[in-house]
RODOMI-624548 format. One line per field, with one value per atom (N, C-alpha, C, O): atom name; x, y, z. Coordinates in nm, 2 decimals. Each point is the difference from the previous one (the first is absolute). Example, Ala and Ser with C-alpha at 12.3 -4.5 7.8 and 13.67 -1.06 7.14 Angstrom:
# residues 2
name [N,CA,C,O,N,CA,C,O]
c1 [1.32,-0.09,0.09,0.10,-0.14,0.09,-0.08,0.05]
c2 [-0.57,0.12,0.12,0.00,0.11,0.11,0.11,0.11]
c3 [0.78,0.00,0.00,0.07,-0.14,0.00,0.08,0.01]
//
This chain:
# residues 146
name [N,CA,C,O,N,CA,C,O,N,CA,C,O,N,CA,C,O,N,CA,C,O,N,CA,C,O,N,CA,C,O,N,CA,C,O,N,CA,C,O,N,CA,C,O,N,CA,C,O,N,CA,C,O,N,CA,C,O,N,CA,C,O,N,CA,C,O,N,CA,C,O,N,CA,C,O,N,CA,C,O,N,CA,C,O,N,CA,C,O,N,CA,C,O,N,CA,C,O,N,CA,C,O,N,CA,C,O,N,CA,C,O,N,CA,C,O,N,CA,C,O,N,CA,C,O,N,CA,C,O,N,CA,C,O,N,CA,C,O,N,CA,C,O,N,CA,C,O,N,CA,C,O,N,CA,C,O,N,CA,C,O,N,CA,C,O,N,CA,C,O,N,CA,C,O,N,CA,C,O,N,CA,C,O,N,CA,C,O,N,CA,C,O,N,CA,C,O,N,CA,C,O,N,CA,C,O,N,CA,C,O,N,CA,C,O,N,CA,C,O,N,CA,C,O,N,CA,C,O,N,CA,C,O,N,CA,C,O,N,CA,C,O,N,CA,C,O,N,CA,C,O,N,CA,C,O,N,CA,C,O,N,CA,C,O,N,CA,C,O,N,CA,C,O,N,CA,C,O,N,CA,C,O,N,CA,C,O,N,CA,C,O,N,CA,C,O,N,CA,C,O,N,CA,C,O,N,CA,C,O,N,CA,C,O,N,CA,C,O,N,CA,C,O,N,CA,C,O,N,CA,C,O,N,CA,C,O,N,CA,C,O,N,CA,C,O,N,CA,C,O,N,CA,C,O,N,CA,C,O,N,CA,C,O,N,CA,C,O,N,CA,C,O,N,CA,C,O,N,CA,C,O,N,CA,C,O,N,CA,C,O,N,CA,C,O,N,CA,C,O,N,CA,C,O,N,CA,C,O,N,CA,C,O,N,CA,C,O,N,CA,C,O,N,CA,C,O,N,CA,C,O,N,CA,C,O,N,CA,C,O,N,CA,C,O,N,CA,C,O,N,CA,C,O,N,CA,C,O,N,CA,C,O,N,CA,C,O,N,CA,C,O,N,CA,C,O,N,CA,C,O,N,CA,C,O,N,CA,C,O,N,CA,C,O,N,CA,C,O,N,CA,C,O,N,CA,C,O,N,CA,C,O,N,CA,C,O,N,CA,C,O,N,CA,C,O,N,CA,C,O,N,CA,C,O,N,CA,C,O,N,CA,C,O,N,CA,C,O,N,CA,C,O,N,CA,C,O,N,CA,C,O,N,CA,C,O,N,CA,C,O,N,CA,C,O,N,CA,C,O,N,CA,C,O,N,CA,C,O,N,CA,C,O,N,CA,C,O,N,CA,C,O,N,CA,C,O,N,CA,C,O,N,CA,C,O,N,CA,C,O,N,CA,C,O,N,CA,C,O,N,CA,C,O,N,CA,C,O,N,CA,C,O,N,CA,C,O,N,CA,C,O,N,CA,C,O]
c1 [2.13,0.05,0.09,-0.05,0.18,0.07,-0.01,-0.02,0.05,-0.01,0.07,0.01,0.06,0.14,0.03,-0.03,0.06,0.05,0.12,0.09,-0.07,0.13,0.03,-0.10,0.25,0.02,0.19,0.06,0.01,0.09,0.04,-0.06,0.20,0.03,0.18,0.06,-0.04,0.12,0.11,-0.03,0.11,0.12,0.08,0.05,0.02,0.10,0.14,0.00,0.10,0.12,-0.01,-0.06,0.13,0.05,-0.15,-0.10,0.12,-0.11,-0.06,-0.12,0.27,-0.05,-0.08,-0.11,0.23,-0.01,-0.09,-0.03,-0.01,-0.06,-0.17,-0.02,-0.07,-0.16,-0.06,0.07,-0.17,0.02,-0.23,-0.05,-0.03,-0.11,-0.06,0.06,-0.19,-0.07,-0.15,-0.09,0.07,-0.12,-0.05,0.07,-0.25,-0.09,-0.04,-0.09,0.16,0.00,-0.14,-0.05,0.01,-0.14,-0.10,-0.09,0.05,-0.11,0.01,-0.08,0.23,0.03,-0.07,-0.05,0.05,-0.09,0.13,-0.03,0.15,0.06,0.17,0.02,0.03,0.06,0.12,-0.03,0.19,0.08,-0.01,0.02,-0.05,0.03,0.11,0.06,-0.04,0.16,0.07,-0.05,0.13,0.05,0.17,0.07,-0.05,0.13,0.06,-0.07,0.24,0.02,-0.08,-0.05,0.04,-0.04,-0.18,-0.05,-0.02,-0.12,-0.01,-0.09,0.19,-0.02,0.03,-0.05,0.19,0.04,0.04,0.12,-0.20,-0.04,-0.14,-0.08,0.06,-0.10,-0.06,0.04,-0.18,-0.03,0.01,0.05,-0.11,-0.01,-0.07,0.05,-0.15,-0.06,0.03,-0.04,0.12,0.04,-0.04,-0.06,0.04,-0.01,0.10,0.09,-0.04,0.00,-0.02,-0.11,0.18,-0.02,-0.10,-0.12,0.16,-0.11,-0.08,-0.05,-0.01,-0.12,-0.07,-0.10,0.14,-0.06,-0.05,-0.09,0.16,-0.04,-0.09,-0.06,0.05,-0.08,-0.14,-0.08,0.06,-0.10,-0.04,-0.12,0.17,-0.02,-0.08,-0.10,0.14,-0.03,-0.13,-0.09,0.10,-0.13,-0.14,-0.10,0.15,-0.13,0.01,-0.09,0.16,0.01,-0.10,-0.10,0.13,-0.04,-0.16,-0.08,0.04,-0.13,-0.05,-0.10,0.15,-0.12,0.01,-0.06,0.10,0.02,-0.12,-0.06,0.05,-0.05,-0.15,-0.05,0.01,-0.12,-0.06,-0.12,0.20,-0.03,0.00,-0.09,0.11,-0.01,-0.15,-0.10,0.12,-0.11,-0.16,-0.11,0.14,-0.12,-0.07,-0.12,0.21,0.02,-0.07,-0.10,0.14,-0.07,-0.14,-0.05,0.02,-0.18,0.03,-0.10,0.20,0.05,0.06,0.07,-0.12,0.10,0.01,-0.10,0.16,0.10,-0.08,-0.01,-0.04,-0.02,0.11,0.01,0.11,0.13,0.11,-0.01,0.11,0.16,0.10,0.04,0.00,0.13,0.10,0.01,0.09,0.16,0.13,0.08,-0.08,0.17,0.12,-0.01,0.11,0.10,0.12,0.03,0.04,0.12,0.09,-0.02,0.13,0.14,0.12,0.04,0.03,0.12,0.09,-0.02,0.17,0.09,0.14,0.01,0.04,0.06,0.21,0.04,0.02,0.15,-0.02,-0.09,0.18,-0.06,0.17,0.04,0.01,0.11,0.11,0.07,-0.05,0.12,-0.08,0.05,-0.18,-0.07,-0.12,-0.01,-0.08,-0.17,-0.10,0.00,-0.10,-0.10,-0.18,-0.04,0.00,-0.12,-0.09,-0.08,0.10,0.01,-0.16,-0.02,-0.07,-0.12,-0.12,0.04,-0.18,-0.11,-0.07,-0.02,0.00,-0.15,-0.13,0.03,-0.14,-0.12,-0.12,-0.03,-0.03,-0.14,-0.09,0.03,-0.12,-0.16,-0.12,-0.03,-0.03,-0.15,-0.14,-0.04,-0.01,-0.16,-0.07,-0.02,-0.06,-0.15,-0.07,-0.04,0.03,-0.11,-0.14,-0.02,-0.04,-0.15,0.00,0.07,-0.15,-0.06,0.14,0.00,0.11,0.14,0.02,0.01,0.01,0.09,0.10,0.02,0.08,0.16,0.04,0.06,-0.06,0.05,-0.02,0.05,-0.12,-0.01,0.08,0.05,-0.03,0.07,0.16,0.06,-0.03,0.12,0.06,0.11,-0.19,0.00,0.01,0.06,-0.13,-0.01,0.14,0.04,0.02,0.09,0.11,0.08,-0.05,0.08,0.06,0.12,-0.24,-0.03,0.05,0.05,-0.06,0.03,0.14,0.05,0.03,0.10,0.11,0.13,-0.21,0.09,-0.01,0.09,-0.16,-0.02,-0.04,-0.09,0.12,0.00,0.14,0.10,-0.09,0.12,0.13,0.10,-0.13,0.11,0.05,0.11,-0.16,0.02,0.07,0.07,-0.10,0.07,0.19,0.11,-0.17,0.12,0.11,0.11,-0.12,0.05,0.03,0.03,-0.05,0.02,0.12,0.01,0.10,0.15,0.00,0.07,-0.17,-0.01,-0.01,-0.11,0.23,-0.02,-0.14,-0.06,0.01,-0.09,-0.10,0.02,-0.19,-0.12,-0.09,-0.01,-0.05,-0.09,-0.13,0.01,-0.08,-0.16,-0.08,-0.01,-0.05,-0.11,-0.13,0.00,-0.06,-0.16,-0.12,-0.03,-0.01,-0.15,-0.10,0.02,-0.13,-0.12,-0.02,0.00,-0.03,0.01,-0.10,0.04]
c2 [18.01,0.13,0.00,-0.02,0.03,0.01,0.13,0.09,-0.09,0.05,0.07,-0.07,0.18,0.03,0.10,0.12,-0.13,0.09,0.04,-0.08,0.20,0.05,0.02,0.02,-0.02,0.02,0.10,-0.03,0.11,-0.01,0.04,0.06,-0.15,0.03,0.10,0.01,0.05,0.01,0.03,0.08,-0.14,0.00,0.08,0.05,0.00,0.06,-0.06,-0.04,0.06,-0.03,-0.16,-0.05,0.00,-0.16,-0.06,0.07,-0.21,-0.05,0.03,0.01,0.00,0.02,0.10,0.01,0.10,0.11,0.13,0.11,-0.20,0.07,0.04,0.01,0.01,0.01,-0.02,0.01,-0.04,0.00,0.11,0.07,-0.09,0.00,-0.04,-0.03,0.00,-0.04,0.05,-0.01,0.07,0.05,-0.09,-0.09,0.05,-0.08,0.08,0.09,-0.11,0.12,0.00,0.09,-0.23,-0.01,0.04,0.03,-0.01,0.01,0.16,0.09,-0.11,0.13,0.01,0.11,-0.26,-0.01,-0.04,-0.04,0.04,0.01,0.10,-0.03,0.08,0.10,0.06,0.09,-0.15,0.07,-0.11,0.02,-0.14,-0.06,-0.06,-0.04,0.03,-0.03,-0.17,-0.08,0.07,-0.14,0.03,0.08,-0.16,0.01,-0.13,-0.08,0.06,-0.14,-0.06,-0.11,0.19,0.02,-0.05,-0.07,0.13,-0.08,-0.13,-0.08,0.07,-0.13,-0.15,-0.11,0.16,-0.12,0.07,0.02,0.04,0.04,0.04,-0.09,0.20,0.06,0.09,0.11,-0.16,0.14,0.15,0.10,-0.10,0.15,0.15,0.11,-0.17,0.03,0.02,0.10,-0.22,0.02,-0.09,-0.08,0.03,-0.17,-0.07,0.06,-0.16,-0.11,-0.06,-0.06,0.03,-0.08,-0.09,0.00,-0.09,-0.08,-0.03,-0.11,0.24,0.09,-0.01,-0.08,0.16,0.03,-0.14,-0.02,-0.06,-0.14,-0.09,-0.09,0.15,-0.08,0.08,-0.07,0.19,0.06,-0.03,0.02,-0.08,0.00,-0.14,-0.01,-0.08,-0.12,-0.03,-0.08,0.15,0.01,0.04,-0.04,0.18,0.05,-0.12,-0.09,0.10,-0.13,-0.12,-0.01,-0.07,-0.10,0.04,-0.07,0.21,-0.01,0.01,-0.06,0.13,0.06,-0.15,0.02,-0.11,-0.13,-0.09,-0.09,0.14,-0.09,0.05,-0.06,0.17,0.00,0.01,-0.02,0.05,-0.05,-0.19,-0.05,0.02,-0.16,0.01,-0.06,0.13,-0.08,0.05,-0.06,0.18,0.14,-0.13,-0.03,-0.04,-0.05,-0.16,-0.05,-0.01,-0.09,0.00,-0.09,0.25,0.02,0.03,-0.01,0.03,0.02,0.14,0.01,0.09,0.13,0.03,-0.01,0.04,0.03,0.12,0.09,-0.07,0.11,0.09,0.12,-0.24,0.12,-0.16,-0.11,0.18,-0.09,0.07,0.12,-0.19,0.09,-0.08,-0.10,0.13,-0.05,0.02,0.09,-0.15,0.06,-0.11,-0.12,0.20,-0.05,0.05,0.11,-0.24,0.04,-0.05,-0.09,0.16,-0.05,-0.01,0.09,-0.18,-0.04,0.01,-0.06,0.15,0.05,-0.08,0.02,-0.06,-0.08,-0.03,0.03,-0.08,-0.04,-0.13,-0.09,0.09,-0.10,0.00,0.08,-0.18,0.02,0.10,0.03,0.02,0.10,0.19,0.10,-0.11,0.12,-0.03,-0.09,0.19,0.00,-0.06,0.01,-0.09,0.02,-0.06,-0.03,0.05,-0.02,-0.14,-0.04,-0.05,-0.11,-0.07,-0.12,0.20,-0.05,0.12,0.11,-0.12,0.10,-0.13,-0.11,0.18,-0.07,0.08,0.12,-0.14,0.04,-0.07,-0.12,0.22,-0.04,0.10,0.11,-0.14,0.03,-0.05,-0.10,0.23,-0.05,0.05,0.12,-0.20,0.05,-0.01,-0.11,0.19,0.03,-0.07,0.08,-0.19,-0.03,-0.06,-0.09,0.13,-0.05,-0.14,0.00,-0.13,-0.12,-0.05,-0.02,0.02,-0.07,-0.06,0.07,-0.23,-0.04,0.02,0.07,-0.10,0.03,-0.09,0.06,-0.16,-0.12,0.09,-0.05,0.16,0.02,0.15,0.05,0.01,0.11,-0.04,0.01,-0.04,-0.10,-0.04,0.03,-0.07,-0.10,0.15,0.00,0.14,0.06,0.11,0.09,-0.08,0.10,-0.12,0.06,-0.21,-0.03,0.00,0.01,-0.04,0.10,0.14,0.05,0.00,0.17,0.01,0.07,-0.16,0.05,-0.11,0.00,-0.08,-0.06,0.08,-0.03,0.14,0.07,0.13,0.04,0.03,0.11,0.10,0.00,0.07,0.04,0.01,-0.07,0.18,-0.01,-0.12,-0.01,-0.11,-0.11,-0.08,-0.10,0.13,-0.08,0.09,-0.04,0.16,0.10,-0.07,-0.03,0.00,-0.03,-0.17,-0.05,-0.02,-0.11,-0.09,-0.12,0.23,-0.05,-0.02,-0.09,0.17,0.00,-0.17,-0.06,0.02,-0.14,-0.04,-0.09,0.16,-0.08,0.13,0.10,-0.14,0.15,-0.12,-0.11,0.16,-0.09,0.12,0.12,-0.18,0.04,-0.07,-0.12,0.26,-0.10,0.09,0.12,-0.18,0.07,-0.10,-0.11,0.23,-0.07,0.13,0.12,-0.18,0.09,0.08,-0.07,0.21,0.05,0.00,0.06]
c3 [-10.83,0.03,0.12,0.11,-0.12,0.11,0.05,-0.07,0.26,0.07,0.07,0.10,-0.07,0.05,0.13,-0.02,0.09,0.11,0.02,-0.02,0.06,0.02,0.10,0.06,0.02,0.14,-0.03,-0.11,0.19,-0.03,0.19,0.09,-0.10,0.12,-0.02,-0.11,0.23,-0.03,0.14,0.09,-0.08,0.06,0.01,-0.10,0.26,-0.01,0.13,0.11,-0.20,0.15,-0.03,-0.10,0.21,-0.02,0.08,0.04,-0.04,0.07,0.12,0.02,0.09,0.15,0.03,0.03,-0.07,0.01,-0.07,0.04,-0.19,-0.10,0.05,0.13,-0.21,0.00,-0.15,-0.10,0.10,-0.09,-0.02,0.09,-0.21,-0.03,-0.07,-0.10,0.10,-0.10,-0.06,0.08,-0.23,-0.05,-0.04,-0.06,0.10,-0.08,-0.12,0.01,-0.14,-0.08,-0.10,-0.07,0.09,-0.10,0.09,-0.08,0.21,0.06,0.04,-0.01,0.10,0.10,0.10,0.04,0.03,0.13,0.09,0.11,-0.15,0.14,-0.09,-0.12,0.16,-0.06,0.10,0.07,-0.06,0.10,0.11,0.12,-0.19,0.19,0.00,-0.09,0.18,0.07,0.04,0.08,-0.13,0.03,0.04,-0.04,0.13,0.03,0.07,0.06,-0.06,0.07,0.07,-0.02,0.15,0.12,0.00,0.08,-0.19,-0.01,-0.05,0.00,-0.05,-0.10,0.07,-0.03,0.14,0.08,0.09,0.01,0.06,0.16,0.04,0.03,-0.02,0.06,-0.05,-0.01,-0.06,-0.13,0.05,-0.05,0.17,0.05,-0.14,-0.02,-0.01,-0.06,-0.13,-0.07,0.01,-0.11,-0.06,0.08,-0.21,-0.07,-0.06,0.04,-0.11,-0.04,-0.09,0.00,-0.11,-0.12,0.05,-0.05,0.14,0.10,-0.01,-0.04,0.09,0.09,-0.12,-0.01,-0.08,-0.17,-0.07,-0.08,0.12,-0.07,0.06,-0.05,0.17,0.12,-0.05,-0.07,0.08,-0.06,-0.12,-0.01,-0.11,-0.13,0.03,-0.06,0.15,-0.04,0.10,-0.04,0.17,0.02,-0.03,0.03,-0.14,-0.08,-0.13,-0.01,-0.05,-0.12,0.03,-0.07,0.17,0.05,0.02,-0.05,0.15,0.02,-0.11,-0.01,-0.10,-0.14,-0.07,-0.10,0.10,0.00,0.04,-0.07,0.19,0.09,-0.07,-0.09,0.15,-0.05,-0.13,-0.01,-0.10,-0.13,0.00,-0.08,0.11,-0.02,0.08,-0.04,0.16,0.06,-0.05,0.02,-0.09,-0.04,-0.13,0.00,-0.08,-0.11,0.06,-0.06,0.16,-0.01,0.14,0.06,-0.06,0.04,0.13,0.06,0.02,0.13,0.07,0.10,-0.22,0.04,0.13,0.07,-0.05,0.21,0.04,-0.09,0.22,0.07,-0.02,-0.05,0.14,0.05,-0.02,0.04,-0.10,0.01,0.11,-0.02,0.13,0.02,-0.01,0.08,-0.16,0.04,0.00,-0.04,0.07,0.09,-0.08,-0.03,0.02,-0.10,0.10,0.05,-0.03,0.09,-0.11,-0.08,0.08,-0.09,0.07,0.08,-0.09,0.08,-0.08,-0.11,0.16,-0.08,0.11,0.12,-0.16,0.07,-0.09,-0.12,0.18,-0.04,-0.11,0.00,-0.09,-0.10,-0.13,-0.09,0.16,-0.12,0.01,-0.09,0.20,0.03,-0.02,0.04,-0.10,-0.03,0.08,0.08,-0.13,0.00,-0.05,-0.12,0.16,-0.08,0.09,0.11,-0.26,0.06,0.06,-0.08,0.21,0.00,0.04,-0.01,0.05,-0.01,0.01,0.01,-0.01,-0.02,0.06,-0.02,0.09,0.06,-0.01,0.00,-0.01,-0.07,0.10,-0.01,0.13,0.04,-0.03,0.04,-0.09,-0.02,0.12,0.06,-0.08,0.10,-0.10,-0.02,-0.03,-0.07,0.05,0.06,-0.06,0.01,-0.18,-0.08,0.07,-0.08,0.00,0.08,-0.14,0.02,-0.07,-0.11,0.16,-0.04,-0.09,-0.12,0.20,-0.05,0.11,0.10,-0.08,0.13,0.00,-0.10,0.18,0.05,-0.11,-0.09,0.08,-0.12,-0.15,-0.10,0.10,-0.13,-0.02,-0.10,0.24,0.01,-0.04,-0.10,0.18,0.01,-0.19,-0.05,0.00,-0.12,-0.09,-0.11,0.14,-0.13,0.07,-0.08,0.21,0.06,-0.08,-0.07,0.07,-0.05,-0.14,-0.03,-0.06,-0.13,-0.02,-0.10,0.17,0.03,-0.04,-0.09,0.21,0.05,-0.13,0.00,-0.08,-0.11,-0.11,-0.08,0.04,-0.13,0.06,-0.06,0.14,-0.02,-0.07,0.07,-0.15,-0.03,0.09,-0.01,0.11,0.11,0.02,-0.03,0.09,0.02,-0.13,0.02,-0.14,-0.11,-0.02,-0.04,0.09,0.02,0.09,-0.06,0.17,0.10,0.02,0.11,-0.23,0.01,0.04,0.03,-0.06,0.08,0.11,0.04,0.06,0.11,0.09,0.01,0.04,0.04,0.05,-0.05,0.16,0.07,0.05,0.07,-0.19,0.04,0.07,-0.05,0.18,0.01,0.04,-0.01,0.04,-0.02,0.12,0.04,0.03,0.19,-0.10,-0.03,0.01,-0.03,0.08,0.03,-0.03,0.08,0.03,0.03,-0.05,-0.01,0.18,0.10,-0.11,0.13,0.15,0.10]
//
């Protein structure tokens, strides 16, 4: 059974100058938020980011990842936290997205670090987002138990 989400954004005016928004239309947990040049390649100032949005996707991705692998092999996690940085950078005369780096800290019970490590790297090769984002030249991964 496929699974589907909707989002719509919308744009107004030229790039610099324009604004633009975006509805999370399947959930309606975030509704009217704001993106503009100025957030995207400067200073959010309380705005977001295609980025931002992807950095988020792949940090939750990654954790529901993480601990499904680990729940599965008898190790389910207290607590996952991670943090998903995305680097948006000059690339070819345009934009793009040129690395994600991914650290994690767990809290698991009766797992050493060698086994955290081994199922966060697992994680971060099959989790959807991550298969999503596989153009992405260079994702690396710091995990270690907290």
């Amino acid at each position: 059974m496929a699974i589907e989400r909707k989002a719509r954004a919308t744009w107004t005016g030229d790039l610099r100058g324009g604004q633009g928004e975006f509805d999370l239309e399947s959930s309606h947990a975030a509704e009217h938020e704001q993106v503009t040049f100025a957030s995207r390649f400067e200073q959010p100032g309380g705005k977001t980011s295609p980025e931002e949005l992807i950095a988020a996707a792949h940090a939750t991705c990654f954790s529901m990842a993480l601990a499904g692998g680990l729940a599965r092999a008898g190790h389910a996690p207290t607590k996952l936290e991670t943090d998903a940085l995305v680097t948006l950078d000059s690339v070819d005369g345009g934009f793009g997205i040129t690395a994600i780096h991914l650290t994690v800290r767990g809290q698991v019970d009766g797992l050493d670090e060698a086994g955290f490590e081994q199922a966060a790297k697992d994680a971060k090769e099959n989790c959807p987002v991550s298969k999503a984002l596989a153009a992405v030249p260079k994702i690396t991964l710091d995990a270690s138990l907290a």
